[in-house]
Every structure is written in C-alpha cells, then in structure tokens.
C-alpha positions in Angstrom: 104.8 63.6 93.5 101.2 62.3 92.1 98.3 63.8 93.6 94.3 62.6 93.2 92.7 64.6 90.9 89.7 66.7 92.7 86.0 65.8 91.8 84.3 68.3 89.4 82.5 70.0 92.4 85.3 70.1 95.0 87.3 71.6 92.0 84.9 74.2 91.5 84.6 75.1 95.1 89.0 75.4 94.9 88.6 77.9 92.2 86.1 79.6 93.8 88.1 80.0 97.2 90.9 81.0 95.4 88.9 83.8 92.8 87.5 85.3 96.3 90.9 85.4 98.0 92.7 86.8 94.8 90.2 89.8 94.9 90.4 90.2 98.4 94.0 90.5 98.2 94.0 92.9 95.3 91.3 95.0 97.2 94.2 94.8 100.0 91.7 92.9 102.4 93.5 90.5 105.0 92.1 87.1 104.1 90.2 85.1 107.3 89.1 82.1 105.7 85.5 82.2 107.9 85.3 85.6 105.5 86.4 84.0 102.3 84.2 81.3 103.0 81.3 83.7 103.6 82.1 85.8 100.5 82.6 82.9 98.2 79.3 81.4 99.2 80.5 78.4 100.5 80.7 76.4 104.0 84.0 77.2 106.2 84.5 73.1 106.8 84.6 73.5 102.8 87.3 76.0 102.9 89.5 74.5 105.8 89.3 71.5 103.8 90.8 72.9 100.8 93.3 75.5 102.8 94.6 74.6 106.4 95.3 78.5 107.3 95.2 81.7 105.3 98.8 81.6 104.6 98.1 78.5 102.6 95.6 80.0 100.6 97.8 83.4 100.1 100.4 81.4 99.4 98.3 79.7 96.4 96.9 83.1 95.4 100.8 84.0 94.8 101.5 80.6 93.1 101.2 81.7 89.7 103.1 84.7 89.8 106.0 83.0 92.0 105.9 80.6 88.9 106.1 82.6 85.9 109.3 84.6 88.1 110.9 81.4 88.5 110.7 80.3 84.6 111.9 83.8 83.8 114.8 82.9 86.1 115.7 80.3 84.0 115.4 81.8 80.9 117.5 84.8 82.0 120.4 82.7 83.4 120.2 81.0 79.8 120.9 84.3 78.3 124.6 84.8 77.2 124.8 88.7 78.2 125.0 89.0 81.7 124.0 92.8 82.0 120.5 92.0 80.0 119.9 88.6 81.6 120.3 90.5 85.2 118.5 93.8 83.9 115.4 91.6 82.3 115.5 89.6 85.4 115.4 93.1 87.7 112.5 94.6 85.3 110.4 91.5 85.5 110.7 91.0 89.3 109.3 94.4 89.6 106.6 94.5 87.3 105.6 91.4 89.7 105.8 93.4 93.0 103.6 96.1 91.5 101.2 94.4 90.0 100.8 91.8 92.1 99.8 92.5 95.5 100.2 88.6 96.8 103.7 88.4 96.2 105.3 90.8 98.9 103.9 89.2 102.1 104.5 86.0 100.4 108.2 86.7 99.7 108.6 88.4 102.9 107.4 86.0 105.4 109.9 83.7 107.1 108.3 80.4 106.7 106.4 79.3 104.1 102.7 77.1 104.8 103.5 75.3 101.5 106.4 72.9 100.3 105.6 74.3 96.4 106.2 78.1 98.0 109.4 77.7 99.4 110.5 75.7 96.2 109.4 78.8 94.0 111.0 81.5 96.4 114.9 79.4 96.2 114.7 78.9 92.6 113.5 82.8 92.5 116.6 83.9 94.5 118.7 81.4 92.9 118.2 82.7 90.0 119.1 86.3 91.2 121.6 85.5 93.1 123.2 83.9 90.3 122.4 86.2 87.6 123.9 89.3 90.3 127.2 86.8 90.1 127.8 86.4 86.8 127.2 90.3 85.6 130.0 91.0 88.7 132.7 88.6 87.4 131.7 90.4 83.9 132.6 93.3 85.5 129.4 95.1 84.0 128.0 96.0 88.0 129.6 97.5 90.8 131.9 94.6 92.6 130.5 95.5 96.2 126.8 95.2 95.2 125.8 91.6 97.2 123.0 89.6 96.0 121.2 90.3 99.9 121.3 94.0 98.5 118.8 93.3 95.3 115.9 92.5 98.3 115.5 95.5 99.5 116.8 97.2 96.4 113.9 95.4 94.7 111.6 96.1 97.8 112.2 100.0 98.0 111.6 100.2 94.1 107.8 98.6 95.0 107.3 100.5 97.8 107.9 103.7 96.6 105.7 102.8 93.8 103.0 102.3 96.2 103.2 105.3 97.4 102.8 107.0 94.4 99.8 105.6 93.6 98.2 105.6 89.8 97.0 103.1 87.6 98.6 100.0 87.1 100.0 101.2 83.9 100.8 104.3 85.6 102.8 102.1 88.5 104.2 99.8 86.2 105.7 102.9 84.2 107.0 104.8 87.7 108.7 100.9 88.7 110.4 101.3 85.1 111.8 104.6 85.9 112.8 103.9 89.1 114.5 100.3 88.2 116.0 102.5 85.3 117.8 105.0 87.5 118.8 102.2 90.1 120.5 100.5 87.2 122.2 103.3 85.9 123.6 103.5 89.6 124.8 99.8 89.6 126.4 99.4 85.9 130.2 100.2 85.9 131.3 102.7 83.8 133.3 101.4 80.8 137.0 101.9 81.4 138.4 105.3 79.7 139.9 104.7 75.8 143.4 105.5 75.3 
C-alpha cells in the first residue's frame, strides 16, 4: 500500500497531534481530540483531519511500541531455545505494559480504529501463541498452560505493578520480579536422575 507523502506543514501539525496525545496519555489523561487540539495549539478541523476519532490517534500513539513487540516476536521465534525465546518474549512484553501506558487500552479493546493496529496485535499474539507452543512440545513449561492464559498472566503482572507505583526503573525492576517468579511457576521441573 503507497500512501502520498504529507506536505512539510501538515507533517508538522501530525507530529504535533501525536507529541500532545503521547503526553496526555503518559500523564493518564483520556484524549478528546477538541482537547488535543486545544493543547497542541492547533485548529480541531486540523486534528479530525489527521485522526477520525480518539481511538485512531491512541491507536497511533501505541504504534511504535505495538511495532518494536512485533519485531521482537520474530526474532524470538527465530531463536532455537524455546524456553529463552518464550522467557525474552515474556520479559519484553512486560517492560512494554509498564512503560508504556498506550499499549493496554490498545491491546485490550475489541476492535481496532486502524487496519495497521489489528495487523500489529495478530502478529504480537502470533508470535506468543506460537512461542507458548513450541516451549510445551519442548516440554520445558507446564502442558496445561494455554496461550489465552499468558493475557491475563501478562495483564496481572502490569497491573500489579501499577499498583505499586515507583519510578519507571523502579516498575520495570518489580515487572522483572514478578515475571521471574511467574516463570519459575510455569517451567517444568527437570525429570529426577537415576
């Protein structure tokens, strides 16, 4: 798919919309585009123009990180050891839900205002779904953990986190420990020696 390059001035006016919804996301604002209009100093016709609703322009804000998940997907499922290709996978995902706070209503929600989204989310839970499969038939995690149990697995990991509260170094460090003890729960125990 080809798309017409934006003038210079309707480019800047994207990356402005975009700057002011990233910070009121990360400020945990709701975004109303009248506001992110208003804030970014710009008229609303120029921000409808640019994003049809605000799930659009969430959905953009989240872009990025929905991206970089996705290529770590695929470098993960070209790893040959299925417990550190699924482990790497786990560790990155939830670095992304605490640091990012665009991603969870983004993954969460049911439909998605962009084609690019739901393209991102599949190849996300593709990823994980296959990743999950391959360190079962390895027999290195428990057999009756399904790949719809990593979601909220995943989910519970970043909302606990949340409500501990910190830093971001300090969140990122409680998701670790967290993640870290979850594993330990999910590996299978290497079968006794004889």
């Amino acid at each position: 798919m080809t798309t017409t390059p934006l003038r210079k001035d309707a480019a800047r006016n994207w990356d402005r919309i975009v700057a002011v919804a990233r910070a009121l996301v990360d400020q945990g604002v709701p975004l109303q585009l009248n506001d992110v209009a208003r804030r970014a100093g710009l008229g609303v016709g120029t921000v409808y123009r640019h994003f049809a609703t605000p799930e659009a322009l969430l959905e953009t804000v989240a872009t990025p990180c929905l991206e970089s998940l996705a290529a770590h997907g695929e470098e993960a499922l070209a790893d040959t050891d299925p417990w550190r290709a699924l482990e790497g996978f786990l560790f990155r995902t939830v670095e992304a839900q605490v640091t990012d706070a665009s991603l969870a209503p983004v993954t969460a929600a049911s439909t998605d205002a962009l084609s690019r989204t739901a393209e991102l989310k599949a190849s996300v839970w593709s990823a994980g779904k296959t990743l999950l499969d391959r360190a079962r038939e390895a027999g290195v995690v428990r057999a009756d953990l399904a790949p719809t149990d990593l979601v909220p697995l995943m989910c519970g990991i970043a909302y606990a986190v949340h409500v501990h509260g910190g830093s971001p170094a300090e969140r990122t460090d409680a998701a670790h420990r967290y993640l870290t003890a979850l594993l330990e729960g999910l590996k299978t125990a290497p079968p006794p020696s004889r």
